[in-house]
N, CA, C and O atoms as a DFTB+ gen file, in Angstrom:
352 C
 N C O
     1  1     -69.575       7.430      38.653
     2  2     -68.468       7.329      39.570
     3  2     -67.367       8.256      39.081
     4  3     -67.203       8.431      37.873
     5  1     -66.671       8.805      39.922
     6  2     -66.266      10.327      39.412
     7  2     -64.517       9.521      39.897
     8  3     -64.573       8.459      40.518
     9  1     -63.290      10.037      39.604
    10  2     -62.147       9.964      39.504
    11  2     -61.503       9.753      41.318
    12  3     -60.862       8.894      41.924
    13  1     -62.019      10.854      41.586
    14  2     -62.052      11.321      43.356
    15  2     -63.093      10.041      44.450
    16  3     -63.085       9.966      45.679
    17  1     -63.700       9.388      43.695
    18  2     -64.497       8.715      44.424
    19  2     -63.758       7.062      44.464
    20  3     -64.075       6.092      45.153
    21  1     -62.682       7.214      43.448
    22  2     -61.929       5.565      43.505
    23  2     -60.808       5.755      44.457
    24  3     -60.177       6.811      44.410
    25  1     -60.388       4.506      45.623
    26  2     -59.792       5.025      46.308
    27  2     -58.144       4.622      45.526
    28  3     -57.979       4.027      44.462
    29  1     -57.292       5.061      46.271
    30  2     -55.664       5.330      45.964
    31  2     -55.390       3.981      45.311
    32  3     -55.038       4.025      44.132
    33  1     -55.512       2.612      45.981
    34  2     -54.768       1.309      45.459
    35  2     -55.130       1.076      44.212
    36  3     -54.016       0.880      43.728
    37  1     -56.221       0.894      42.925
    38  2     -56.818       1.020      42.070
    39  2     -56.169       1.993      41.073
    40  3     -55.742       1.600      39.987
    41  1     -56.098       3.439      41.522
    42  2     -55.501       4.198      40.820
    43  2     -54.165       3.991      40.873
    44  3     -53.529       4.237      39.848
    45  1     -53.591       3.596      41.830
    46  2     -52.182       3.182      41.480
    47  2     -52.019       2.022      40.560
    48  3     -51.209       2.237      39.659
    49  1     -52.364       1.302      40.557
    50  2     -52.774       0.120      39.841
    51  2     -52.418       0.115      38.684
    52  3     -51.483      -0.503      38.174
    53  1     -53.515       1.147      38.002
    54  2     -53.715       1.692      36.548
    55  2     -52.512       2.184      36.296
    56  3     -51.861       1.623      35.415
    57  1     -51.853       3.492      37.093
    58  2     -50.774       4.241      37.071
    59  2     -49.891       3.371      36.589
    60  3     -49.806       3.195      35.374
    61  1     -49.137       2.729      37.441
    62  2     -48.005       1.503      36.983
    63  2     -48.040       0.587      35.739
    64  3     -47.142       0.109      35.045
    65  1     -49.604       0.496      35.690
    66  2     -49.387      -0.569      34.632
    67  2     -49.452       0.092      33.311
    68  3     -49.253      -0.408      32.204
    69  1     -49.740       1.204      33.598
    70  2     -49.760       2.311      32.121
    71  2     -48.120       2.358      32.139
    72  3     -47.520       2.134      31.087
    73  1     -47.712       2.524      32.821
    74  2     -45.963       3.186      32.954
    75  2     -45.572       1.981      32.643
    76  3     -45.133       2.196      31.513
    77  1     -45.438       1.034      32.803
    78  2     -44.786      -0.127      32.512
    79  2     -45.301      -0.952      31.113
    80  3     -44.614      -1.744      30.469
    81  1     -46.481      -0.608      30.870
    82  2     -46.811      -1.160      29.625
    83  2     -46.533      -0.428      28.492
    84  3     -46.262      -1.040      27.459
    85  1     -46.557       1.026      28.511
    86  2     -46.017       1.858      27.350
    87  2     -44.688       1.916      27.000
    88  3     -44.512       2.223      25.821
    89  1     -43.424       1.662      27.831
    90  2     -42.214       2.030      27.053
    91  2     -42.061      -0.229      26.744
    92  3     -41.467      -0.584      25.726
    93  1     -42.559      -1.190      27.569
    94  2     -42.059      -2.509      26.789
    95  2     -43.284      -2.541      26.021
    96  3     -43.177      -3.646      25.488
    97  1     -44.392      -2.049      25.609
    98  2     -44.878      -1.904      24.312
    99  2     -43.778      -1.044      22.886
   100  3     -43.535      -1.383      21.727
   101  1     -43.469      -0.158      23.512
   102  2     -42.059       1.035      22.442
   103  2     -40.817      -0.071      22.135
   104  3     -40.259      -0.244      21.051
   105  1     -40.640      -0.533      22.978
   106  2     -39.164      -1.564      23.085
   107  2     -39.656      -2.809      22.080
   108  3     -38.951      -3.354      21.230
   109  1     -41.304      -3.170      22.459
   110  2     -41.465      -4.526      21.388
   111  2     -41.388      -3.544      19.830
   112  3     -40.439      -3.590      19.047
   113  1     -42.065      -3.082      19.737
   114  2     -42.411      -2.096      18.391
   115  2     -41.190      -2.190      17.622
   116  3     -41.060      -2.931      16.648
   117  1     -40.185      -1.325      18.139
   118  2     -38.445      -0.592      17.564
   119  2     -38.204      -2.284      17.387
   120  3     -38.277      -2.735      16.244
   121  1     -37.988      -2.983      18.243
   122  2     -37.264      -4.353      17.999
   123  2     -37.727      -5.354      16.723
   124  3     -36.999      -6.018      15.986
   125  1     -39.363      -5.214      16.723
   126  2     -39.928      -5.846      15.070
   127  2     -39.478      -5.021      14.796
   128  3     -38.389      -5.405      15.224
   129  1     -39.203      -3.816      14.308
   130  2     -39.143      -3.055      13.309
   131  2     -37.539      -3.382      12.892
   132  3     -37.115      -3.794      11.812
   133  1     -36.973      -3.133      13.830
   134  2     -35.716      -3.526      13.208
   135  2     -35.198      -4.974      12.951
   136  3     -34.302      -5.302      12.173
   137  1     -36.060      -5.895      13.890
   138  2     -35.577      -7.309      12.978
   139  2     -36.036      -7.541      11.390
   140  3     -35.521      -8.146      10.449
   141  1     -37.266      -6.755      11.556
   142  2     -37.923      -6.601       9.823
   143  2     -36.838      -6.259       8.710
   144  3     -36.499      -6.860       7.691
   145  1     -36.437      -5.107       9.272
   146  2     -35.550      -4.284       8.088
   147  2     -33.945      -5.601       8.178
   148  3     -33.184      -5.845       7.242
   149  1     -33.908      -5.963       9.033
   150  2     -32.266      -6.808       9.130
   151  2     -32.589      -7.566       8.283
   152  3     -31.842      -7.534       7.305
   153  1     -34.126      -8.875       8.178
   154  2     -34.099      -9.618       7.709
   155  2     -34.549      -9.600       5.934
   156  3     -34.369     -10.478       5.091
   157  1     -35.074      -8.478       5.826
   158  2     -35.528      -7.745       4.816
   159  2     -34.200      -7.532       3.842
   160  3     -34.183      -7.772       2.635
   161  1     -33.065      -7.019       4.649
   162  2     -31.933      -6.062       3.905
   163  2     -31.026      -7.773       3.615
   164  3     -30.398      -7.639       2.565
   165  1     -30.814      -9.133       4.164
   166  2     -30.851      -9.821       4.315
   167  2     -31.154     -10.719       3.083
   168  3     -30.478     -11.600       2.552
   169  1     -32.528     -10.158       2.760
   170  2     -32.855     -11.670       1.697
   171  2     -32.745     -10.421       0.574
   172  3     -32.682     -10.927      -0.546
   173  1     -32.705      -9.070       0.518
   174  2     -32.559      -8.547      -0.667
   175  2     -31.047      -9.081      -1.257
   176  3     -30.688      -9.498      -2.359
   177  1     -30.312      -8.843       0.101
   178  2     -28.783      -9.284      -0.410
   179  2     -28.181     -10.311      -0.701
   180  3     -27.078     -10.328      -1.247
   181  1     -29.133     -11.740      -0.223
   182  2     -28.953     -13.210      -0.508
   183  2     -29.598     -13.055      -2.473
   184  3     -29.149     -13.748      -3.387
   185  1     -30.661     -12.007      -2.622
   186  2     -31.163     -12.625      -3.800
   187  2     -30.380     -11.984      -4.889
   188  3     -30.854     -12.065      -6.022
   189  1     -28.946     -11.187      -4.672
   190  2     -28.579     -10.188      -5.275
   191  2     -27.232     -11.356      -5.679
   192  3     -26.841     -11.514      -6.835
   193  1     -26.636     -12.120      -4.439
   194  2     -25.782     -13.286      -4.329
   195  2     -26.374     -14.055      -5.579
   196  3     -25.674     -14.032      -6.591
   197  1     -27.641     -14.767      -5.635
   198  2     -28.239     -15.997      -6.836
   199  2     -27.996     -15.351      -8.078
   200  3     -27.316     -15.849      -8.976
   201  1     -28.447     -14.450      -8.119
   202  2     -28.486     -13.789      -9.375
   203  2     -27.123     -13.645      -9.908
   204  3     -26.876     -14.172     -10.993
   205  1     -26.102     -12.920      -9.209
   206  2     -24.897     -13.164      -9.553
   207  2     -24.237     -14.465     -10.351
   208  3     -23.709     -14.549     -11.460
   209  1     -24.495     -15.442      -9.308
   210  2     -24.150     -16.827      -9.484
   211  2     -24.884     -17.365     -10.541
   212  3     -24.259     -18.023     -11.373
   213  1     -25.927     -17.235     -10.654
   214  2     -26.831     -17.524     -12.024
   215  2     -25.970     -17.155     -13.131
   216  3     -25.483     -18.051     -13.821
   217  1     -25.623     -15.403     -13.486
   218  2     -25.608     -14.788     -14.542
   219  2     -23.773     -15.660     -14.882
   220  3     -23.431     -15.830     -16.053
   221  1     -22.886     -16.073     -13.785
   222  2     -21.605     -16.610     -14.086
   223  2     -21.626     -18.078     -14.615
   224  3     -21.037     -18.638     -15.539
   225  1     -22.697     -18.565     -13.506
   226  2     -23.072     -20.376     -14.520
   227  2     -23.542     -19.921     -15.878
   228  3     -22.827     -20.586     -16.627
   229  1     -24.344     -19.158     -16.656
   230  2     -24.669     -19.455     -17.596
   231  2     -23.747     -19.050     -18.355
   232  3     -23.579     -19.639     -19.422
   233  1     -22.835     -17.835     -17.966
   234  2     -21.706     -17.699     -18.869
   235  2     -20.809     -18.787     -19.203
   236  3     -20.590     -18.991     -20.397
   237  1     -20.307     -19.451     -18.405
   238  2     -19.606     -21.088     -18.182
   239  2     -20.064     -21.711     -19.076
   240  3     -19.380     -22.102     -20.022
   241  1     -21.823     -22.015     -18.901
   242  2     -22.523     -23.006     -19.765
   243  2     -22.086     -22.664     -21.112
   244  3     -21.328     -23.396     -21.748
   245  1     -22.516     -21.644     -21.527
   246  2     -22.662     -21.063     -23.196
   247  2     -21.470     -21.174     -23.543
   248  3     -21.203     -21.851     -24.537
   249  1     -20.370     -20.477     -22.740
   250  2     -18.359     -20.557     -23.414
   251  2     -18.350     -22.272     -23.572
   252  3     -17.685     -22.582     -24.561
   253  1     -18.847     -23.320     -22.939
   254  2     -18.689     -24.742     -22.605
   255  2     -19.256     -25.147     -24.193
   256  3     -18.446     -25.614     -24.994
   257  1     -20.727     -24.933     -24.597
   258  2     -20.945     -25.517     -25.498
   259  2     -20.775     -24.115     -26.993
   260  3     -20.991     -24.273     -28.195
   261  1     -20.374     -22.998     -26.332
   262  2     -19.760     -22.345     -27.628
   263  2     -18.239     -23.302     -28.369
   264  3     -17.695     -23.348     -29.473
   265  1     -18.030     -23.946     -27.022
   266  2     -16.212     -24.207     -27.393
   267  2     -16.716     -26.029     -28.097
   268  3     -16.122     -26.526     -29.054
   269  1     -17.495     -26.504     -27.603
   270  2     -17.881     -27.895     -28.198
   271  2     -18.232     -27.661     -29.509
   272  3     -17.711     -28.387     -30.356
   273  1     -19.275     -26.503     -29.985
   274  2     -19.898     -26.583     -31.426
   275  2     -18.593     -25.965     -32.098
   276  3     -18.499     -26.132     -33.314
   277  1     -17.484     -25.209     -31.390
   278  2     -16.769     -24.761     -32.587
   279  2     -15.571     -26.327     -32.774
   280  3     -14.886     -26.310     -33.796
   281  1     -15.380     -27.592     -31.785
   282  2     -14.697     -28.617     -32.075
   283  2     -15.367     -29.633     -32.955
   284  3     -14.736     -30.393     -33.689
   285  1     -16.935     -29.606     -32.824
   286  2     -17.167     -30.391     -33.828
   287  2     -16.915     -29.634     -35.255
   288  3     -16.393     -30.375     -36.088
   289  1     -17.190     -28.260     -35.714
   290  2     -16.751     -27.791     -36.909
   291  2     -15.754     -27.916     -37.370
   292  3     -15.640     -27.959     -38.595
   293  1     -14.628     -28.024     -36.485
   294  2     -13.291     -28.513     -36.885
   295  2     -13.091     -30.211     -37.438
   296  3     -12.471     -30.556     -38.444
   297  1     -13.663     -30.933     -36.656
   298  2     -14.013     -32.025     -36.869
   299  2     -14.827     -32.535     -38.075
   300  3     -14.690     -33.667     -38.539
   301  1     -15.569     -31.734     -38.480
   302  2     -16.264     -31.437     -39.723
   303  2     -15.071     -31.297     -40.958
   304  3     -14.681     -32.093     -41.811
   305  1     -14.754     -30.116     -40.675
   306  2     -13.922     -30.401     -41.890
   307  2     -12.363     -31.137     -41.837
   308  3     -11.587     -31.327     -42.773
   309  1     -12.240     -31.408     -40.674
   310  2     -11.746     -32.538     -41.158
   311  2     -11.840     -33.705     -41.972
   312  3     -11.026     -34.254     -42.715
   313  1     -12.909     -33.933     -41.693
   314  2     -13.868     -35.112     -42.299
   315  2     -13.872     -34.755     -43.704
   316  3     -13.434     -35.591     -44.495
   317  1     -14.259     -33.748     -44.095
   318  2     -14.476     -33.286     -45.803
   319  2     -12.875     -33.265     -46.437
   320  3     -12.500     -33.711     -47.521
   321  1     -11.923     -32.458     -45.167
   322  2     -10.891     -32.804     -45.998
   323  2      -9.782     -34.377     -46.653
   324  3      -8.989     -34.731     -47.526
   325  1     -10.565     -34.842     -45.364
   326  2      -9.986     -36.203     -45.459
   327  2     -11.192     -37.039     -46.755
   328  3     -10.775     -38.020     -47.371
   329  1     -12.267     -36.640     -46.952
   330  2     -12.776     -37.534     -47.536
   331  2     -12.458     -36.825     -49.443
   332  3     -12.053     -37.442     -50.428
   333  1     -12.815     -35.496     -49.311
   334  2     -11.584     -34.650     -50.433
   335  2     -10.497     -35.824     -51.236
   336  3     -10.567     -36.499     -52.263
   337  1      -9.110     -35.557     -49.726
   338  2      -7.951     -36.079     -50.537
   339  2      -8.109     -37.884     -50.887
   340  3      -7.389     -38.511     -51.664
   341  1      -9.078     -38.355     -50.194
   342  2      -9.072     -40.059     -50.697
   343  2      -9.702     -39.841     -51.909
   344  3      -9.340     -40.511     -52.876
   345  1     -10.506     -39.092     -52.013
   346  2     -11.006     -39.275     -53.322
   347  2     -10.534     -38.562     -54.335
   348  3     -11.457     -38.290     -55.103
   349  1      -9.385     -38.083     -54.729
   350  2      -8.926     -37.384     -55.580
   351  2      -7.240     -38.201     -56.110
   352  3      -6.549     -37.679     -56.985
């Protein structure tokens, strides 16, 4: 069956639905593509946020129990000095 032998309604058919299916096929394509990259650029920048927040809690933590171990040392020698002058 040769091209010339299908009549007009058929080939129009095809025609339209090629024309109409190729640019909202282009339109779906560009649109994943760019919700990809939004949501992509998105969680790179949420995981850039944790990390931040991570690296400031642990600074907190460590100054917190840097500042406790240097009150018990004080506390320490207190203790020696007080136990020192009773016994002397």
């Amino acid at each position: 069956m040769r091209v010339n032998d299908i009549s007009l309604k058929p080939k129009l058919l095809v025609l339209f639905l090629l024309v109409g299916l190729l640019p909202m096929t282009l339109v779906g394509w560009l649109g994943y593509e760019g919700f990809h990259s939004a949501i992509l650029g998105t969680e790179l920048k949420s995981f850039g946020q944790l990390k931040t927040a991570r690296e400031i809690k642990k600074f907190w933590i460590e100054t917190y129990f840097d500042e406790r171990q240097r009150d018990i040392n004080g506390l320490v020698e207190m203790v020696d000095i007080t136990r020192t002058e009773a016994f002397n």
